[in-house]
C-alpha positions as CSV (number, residue, x, y, z in Angstrom):
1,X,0.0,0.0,0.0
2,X,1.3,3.2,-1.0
3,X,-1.1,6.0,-0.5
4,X,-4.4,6.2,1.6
5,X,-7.8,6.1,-0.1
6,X,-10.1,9.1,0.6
7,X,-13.6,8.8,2.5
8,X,-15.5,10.9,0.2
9,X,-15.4,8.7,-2.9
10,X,-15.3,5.0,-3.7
11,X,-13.7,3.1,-6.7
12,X,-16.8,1.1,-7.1
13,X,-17.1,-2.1,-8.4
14,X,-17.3,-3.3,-12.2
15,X,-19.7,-2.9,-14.9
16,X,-22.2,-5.7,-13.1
17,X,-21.2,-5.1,-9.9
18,X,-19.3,-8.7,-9.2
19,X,-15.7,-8.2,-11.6
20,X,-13.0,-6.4,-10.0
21,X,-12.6,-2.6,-11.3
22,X,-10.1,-2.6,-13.6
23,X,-8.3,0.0,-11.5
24,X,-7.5,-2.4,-9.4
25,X,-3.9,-3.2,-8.0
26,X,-3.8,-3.9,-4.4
27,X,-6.2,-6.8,-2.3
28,X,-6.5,-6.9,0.9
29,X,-8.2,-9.5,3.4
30,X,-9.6,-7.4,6.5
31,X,-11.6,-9.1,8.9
32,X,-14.4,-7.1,10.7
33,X,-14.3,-9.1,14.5
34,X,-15.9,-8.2,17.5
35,X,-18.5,-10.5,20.4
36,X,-21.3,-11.3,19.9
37,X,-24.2,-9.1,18.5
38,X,-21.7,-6.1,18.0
39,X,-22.9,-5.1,14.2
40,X,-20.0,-6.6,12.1
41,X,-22.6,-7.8,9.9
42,X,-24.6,-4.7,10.3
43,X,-21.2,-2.9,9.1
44,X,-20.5,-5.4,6.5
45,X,-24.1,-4.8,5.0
46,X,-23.7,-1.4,4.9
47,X,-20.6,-1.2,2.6
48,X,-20.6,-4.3,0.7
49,X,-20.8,-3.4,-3.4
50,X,-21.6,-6.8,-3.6
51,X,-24.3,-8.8,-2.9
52,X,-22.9,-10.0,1.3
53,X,-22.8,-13.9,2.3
54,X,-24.1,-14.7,5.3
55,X,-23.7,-18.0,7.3
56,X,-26.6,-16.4,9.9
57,X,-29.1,-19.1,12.4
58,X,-31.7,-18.4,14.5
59,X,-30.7,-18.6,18.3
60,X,-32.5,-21.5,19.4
61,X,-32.9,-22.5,23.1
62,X,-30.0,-25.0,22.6
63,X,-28.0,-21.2,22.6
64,X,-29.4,-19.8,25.7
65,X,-26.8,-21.5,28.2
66,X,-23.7,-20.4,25.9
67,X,-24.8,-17.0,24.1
68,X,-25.1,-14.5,26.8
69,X,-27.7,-11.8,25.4
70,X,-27.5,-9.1,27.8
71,X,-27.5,-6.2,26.0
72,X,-28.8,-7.4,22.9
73,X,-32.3,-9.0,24.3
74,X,-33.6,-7.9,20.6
75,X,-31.0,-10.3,18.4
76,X,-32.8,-13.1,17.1
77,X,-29.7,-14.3,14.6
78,X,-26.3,-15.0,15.0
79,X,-23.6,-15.7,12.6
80,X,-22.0,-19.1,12.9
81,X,-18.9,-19.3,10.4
82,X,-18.8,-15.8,8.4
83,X,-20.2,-13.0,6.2
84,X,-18.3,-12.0,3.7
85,X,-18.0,-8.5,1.9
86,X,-16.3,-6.6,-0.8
87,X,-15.8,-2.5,-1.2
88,X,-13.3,-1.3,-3.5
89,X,-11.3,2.2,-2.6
90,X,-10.1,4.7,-4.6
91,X,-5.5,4.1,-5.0
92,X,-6.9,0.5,-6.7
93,X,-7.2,-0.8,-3.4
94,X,-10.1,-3.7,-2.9
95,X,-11.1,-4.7,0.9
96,X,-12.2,-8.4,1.0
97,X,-14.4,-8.0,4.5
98,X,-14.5,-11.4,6.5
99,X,-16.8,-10.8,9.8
100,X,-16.1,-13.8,12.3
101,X,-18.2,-14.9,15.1
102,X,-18.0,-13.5,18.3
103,X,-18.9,-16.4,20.6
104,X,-16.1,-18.2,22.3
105,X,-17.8,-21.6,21.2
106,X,-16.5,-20.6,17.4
107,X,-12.9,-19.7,18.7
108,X,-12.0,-23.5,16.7
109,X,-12.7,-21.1,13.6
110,X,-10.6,-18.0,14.2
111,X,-7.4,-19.7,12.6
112,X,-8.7,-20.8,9.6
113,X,-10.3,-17.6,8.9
114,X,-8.3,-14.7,10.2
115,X,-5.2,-17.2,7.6
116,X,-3.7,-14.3,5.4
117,X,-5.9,-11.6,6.5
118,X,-3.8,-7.9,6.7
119,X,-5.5,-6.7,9.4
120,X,-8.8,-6.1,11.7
121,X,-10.8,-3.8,12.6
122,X,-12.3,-4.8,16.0
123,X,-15.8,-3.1,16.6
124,X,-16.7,-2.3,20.3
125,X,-20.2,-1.9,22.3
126,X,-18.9,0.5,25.0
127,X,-22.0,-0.3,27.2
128,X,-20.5,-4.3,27.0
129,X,-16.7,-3.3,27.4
130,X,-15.8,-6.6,29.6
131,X,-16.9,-8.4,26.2
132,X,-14.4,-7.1,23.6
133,X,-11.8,-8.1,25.5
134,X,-11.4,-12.0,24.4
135,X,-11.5,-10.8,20.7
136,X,-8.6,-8.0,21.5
137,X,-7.2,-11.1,23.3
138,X,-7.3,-13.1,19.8
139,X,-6.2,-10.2,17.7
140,X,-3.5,-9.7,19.4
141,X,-2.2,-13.4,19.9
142,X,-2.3,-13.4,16.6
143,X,-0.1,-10.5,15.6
144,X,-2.3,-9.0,13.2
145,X,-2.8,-5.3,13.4
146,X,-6.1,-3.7,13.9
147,X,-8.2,-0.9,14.8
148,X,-11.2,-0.5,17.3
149,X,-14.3,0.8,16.1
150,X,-17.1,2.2,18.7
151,X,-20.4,1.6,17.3
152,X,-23.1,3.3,18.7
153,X,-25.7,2.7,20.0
154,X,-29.3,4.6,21.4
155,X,-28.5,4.2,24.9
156,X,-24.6,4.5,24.6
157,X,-23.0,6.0,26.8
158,X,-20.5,9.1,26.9
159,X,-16.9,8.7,27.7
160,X,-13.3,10.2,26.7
161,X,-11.0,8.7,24.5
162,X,-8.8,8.5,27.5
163,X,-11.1,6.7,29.8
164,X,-12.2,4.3,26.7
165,X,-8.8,3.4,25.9
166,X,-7.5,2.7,29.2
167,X,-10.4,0.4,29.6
168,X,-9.3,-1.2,26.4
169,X,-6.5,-1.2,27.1
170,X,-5.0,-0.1,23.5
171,X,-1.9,1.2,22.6
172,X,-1.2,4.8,22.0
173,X,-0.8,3.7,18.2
174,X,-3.9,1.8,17.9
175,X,-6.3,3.5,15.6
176,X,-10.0,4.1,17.7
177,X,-12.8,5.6,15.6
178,X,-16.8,6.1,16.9
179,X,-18.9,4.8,14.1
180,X,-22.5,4.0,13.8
181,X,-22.5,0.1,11.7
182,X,-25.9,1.2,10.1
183,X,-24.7,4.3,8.4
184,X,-22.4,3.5,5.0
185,X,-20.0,6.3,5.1
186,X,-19.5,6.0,8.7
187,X,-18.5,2.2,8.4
188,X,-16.0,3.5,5.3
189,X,-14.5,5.8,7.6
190,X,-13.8,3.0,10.1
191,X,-12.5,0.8,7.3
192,X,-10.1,3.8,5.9
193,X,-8.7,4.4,10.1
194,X,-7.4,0.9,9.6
195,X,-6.1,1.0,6.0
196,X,-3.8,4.1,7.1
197,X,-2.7,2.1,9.9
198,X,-2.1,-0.8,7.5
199,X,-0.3,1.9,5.1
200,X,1.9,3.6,8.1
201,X,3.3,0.1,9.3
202,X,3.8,-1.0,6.3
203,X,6.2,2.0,5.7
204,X,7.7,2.1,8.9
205,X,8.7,-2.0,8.0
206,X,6.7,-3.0,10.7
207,X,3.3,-4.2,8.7
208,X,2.1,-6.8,6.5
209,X,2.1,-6.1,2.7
210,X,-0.8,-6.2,0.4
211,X,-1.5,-8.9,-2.0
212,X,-0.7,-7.6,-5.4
213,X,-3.3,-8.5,-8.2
């Protein structure tokens, strides 16, 4: 990666939607990771230029013992391998979008999937702090580099960047961005606070590198 994409504009994909832009010159697998009932597949949804797959059941009453709900009382789905995404940037760069689950009973997955990804960007509920932590936990094991992502909620909460990040417990170089899931641009702008950390370490020697096409 060479130069950071603007929030303003998207590439946008082919002529039908599905082929690569021919602008095209750097891929990149991201994955969007976060516990359970967060909004990765909210924010996946909501910037997708194709068509998203989900891998989404029902919670059943087999679930109540393992998926803790509080919080989300109103989430009737969960995702149970991944959704998968694609949004293309302006510099030719395309984001392949890989949201995991956020239950500890899917933790088997989380090699397989996060296998050649660049990067994450962690989302966080800030009224459910206690519940990102496992996923940081992951993240981090696994040496990838990420940034957090605050979605918002109605009843959220008001804190400093200070007080959120001490109770994150991030480093002073980890990207944190408030973002509302729903909202497209909002979501891109998320996305783009972890490419430019993607783009920074990689100049600094420090970062992955970019799969060229």
């Amino acid at each position: 990666m060479a130069s950071a994409p603007s929030s303003s504009s998207t590439s946008g994909a082919g002529v039908d939607g599905l082929h690569l832009p021919d602008t095209t010159s750097e891929l990149a697998k991201i994955l969007v990771a976060g516990p359970f009932g967060v909004g990765k597949t909210t924010l996946i949804d909501s910037v997708s230029e194709i068509r998203p797959l989900h891998t989404e059941e029902h919670l059943t009453e087999a679930s109540v013992s393992v998926d803790d709900l509080a919080g989300v009382r109103d989430k009737t789905t969960t995702t149970v391998a991944i959704d998968f995404g694609r949004i293309s940037l302006d510099a030719g760069i395309v984001l392949y979008l890989f949201g995991t689950p956020g239950q500890e009973r899917f933790r088997a997955l989380w090699a397989d999937i996060a296998h050649g990804a660049l990067g994450a960007l962690v989302l966080v509920d800030s009224r459910r702090i206690d519940d990102s932590f496992d996923v940081l936990g992951l993240v981090e094991e696994s040496g990838l580099p990420y940034a957090v992502a605050l979605n918002t909620f109605p009843d959220t909460r008001t804190y400093t960047e200070e007080q959120l990040r001490g109770s994150l417990d991030l480093e002073p170089d980890t990207p944190m961005i408030v973002c509302d899931a729903r909202d497209t641009n909002s979501s891109i702008d998320a996305l783009l606070a972890l490419v430019q950390h993607l783009i920074a370490g990689h100049a600094a020697g420090t970062g992955p590198t970019t799969e060229s096409r």
